[in-house]
C-alpha positions as CSV (number, residue, x, y, z in Angstrom):
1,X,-5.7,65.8,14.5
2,X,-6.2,69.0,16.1
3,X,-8.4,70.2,19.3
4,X,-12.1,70.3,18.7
5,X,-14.3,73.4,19.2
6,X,-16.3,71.7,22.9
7,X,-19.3,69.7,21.8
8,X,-20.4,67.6,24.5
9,X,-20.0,67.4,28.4
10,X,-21.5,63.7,29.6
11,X,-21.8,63.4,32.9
12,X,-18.9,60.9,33.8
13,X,-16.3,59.6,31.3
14,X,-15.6,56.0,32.7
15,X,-11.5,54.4,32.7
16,X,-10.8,51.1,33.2
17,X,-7.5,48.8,33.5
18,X,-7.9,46.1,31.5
19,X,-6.1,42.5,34.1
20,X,-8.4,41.3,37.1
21,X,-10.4,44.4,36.0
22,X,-12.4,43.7,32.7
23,X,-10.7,40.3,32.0
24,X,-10.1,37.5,34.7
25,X,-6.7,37.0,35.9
26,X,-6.6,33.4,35.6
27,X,-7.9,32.9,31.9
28,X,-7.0,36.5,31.0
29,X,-9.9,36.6,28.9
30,X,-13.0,38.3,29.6
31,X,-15.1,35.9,31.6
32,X,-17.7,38.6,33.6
33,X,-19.6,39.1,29.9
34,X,-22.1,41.6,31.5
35,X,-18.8,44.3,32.2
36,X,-19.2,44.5,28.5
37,X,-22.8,45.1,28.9
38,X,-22.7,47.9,30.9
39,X,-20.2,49.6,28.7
40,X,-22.0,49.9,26.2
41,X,-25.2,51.2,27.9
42,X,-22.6,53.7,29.0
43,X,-22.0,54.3,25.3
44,X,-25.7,54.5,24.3
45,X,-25.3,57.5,26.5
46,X,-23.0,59.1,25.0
47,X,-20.6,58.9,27.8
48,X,-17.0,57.9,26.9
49,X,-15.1,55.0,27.7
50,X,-11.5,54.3,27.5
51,X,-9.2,51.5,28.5
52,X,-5.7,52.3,29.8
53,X,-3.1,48.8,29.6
54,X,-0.1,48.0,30.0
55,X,-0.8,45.2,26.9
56,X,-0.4,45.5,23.6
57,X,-2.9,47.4,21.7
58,X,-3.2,44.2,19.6
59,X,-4.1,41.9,22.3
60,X,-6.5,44.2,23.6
61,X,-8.5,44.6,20.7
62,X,-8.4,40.9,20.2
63,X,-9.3,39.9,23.8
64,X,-11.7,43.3,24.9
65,X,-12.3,45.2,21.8
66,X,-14.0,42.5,19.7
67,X,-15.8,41.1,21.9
68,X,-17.2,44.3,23.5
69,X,-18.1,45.4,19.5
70,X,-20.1,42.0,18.6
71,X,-22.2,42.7,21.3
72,X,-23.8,45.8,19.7
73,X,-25.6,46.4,16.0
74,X,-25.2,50.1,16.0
75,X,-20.9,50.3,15.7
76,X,-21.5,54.0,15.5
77,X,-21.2,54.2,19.6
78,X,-18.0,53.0,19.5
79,X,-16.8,56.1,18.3
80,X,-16.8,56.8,21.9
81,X,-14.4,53.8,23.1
82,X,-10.4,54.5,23.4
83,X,-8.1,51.6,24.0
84,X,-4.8,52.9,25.1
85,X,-2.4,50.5,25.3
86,X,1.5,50.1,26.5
87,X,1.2,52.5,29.4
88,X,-0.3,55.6,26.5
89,X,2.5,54.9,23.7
90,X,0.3,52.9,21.4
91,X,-4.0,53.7,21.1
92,X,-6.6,53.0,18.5
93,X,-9.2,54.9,17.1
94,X,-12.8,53.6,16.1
95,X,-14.7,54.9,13.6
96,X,-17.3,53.2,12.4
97,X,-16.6,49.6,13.9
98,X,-12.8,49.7,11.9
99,X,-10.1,50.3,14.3
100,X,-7.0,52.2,13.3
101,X,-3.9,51.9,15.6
102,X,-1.2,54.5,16.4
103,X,1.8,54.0,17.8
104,X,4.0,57.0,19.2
105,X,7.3,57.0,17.7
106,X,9.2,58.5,20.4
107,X,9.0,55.2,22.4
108,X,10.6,52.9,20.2
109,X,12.9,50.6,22.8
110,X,16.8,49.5,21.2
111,X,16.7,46.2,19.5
112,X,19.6,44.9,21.1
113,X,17.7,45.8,24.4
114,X,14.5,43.2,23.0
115,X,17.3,40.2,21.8
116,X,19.4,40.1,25.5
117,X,15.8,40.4,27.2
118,X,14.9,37.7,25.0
119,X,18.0,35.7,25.8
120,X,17.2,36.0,29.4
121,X,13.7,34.7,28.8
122,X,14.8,31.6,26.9
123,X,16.4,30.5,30.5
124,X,12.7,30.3,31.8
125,X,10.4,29.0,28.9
126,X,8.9,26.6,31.5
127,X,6.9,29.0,33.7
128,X,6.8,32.4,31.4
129,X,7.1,33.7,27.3
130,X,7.8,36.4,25.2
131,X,5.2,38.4,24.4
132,X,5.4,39.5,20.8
133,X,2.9,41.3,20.0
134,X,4.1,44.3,21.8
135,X,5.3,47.4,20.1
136,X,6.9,50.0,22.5
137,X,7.3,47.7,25.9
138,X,9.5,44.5,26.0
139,X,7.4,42.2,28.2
140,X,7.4,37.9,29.2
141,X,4.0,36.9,31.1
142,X,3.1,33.9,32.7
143,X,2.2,30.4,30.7
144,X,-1.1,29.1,30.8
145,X,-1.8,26.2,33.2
146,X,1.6,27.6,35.6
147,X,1.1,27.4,39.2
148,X,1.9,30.9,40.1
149,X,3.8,30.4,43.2
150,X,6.2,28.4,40.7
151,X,6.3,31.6,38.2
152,X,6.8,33.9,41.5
153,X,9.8,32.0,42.2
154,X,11.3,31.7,38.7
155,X,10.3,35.1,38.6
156,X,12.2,36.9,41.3
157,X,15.7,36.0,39.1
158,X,14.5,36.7,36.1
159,X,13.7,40.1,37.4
160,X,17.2,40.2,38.7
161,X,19.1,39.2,35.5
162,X,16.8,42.1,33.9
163,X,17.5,45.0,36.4
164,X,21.6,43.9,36.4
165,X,20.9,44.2,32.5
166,X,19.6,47.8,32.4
167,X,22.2,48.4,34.9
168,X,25.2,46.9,32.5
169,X,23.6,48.7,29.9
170,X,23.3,52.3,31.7
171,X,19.8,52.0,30.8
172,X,18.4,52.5,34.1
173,X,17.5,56.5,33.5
174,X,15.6,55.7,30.6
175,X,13.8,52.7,31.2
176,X,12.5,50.8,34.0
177,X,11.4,47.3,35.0
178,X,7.7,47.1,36.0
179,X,6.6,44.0,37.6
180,X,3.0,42.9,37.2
181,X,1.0,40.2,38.9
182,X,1.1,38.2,35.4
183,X,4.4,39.7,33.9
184,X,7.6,41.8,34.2
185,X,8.3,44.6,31.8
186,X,10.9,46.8,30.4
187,X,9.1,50.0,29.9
188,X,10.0,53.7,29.3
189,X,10.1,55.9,32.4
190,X,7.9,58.0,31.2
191,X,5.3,55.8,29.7
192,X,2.9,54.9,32.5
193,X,-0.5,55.0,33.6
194,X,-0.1,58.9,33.9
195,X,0.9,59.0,30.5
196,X,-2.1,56.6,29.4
197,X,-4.5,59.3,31.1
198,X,-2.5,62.4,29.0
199,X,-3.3,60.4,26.1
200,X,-6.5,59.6,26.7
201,X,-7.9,63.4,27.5
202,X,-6.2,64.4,24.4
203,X,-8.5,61.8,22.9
204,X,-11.5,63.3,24.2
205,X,-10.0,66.7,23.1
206,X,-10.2,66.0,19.5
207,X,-13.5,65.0,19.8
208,X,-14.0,67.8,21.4
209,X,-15.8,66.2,24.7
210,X,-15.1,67.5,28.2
211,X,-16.3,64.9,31.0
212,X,-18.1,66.5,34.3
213,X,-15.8,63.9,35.9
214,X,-13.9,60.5,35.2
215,X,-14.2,58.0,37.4
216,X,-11.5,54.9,37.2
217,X,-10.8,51.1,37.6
218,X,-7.8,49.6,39.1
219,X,-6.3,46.8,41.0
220,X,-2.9,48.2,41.6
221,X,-1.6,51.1,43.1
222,X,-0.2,52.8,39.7
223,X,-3.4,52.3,38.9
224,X,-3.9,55.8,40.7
225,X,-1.9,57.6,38.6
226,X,-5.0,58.0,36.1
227,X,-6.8,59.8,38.9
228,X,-3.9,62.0,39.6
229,X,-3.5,62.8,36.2
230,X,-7.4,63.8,35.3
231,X,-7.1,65.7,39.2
232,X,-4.5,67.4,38.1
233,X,-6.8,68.7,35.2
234,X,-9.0,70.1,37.3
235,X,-11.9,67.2,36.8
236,X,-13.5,65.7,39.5
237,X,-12.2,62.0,39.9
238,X,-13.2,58.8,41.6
239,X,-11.1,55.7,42.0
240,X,-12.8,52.7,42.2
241,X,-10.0,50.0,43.4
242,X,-10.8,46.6,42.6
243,X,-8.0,45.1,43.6
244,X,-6.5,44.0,47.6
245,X,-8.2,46.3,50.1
246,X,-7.3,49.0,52.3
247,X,-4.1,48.9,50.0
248,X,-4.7,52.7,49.7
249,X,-4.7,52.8,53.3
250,X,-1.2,54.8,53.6
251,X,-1.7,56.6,50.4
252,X,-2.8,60.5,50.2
253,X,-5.0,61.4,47.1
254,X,-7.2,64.2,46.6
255,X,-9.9,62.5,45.3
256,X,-12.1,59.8,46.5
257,X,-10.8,55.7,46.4
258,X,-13.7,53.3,47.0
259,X,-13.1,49.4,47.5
260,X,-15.5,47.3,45.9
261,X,-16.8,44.3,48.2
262,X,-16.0,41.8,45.0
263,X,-12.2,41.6,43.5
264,X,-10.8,41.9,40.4
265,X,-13.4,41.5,37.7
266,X,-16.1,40.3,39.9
267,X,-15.2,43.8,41.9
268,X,-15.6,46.1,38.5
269,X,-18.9,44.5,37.5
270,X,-20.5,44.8,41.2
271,X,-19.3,48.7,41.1
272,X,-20.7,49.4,37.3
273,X,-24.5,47.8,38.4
274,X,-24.4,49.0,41.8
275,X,-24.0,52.5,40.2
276,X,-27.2,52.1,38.2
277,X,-29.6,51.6,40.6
């Protein structure tokens, strides 16, 4: 699909994370229902929404994407909503309320890479699994029920068997091991939240929209590297950080970071009503 001729300019294109920012980091599931809500009032105005995930583009649309859509009649504003998924190498497309998914063929990880990672994570079924639903990232997350202290500490040498394996393998220019508060991932230098952004505002480029500004949703500090990507641009950006505060404290941006009051979900929901008033 090629760039559009420009056809609209909303005021704000809106970018969230999807954990502890639209769903709730214990049941990983959207729990704060009126986030969904305010999306789509967003989308009634014609202003677009993406999401920008680590997870798999079929998890998301299972656990956001659904939910979000059986909450409006008119599927038509959903033309406007872009989950991008695995750190921007796999996206879907609405049109119409039908979702097609894409998948970037130039981040395609080794399978021998996926069966010694899932050799690894055999050692520590007790606490974590294999997430198989992903496409482009080789990921294990937390179980359900797991006390997470107990996962941190499994955690710490699973990480370690991983990193000596990329290290073994001479794997360590091309891919690298991203630790999350639920999960540790094997993931492509080059696919991250920066790349997520890319893909995203080539999105909106085929659509031929041009935000005024994009404001973001994060709980982590590569989180920023949306707002560093849309800066970059030449778009106006705020960050609105979610997640532990003052964690930006040390960080130079040029663009504005605002800490909610609320965390996590509770933090993203507070931001989104506050802004309407």
């Amino acid at each position: 699909m090629h760039k559009k001729a420009l056809t609209s300019q909303p005021e704000t294109a809106w970018i969230f994370d999807v954990d502890g920012v639209v769903t709730n980091n214990d049941t990983r599931t959207v729990v704060e229902t009126e986030i969904l809500q305010q999306i789509i009032e967003r989308l009634k105005r014609k202003q677009p929404v993406a999401l920008n995930t680590g997870r798999s583009l079929t998890w998301t649309i299972e656990t956001v994407v659904q939910p979000l859509m059986n909450q409006s009649e008119d599927k038509r504003i959903f033309d406007l909503f872009f989950p991008v998924c695995e750190f921007g190498a796999t996206w879907g497309i609405i049109r119409n309320g039908e979702t097609s998914k894409f998948i970037d063929p130039d981040f395609t990880p080794p399978e021998f890479l996926k069966i010694k990672f899932k050799k690894i994570a055999s050692k520590y079924t007790d606490s974590m699994f294999y997430d198989e639903t992903k496409e482009t990232n080789i990921t294990t997350e937390i179980k359900d029920g797991v006390d997470y202290d107990k996962y941190q500490e499994g955690r710490k040498e699973f990480d370690q068997e991983v990193s000596e394996l990329l290290l073994e393998q001479h794997l360590n220019d091309e891919f690298s091991l991203v630790s999350a508060r639920l999960g540790s991932t094997i993931a492509f230098k080059n696919a991250n939240k920066g790349l997520g952004a890319k893909r995203i505002f080539t999105l909106l480029e085929q659509k031929g929209i041009k935000p005024k500004r994009f404001i973001t949703f994060g709980d982590d500090l590569n989180d920023l590297e949306m707002g560093e990507e849309f800066h970059k641009s030449g778009f106006e950006v705020i960050h609105v950080n979610v997640g532990e505060k003052n964690q930006f404290s040390n960080v130079q941006t040029n663009f504005q970071i605002i800490d909610t009051i609320s965390s996590f979900d509770k933090g993203t929901l507070e931001y989104l009503t506050s802004f309407n008033k």
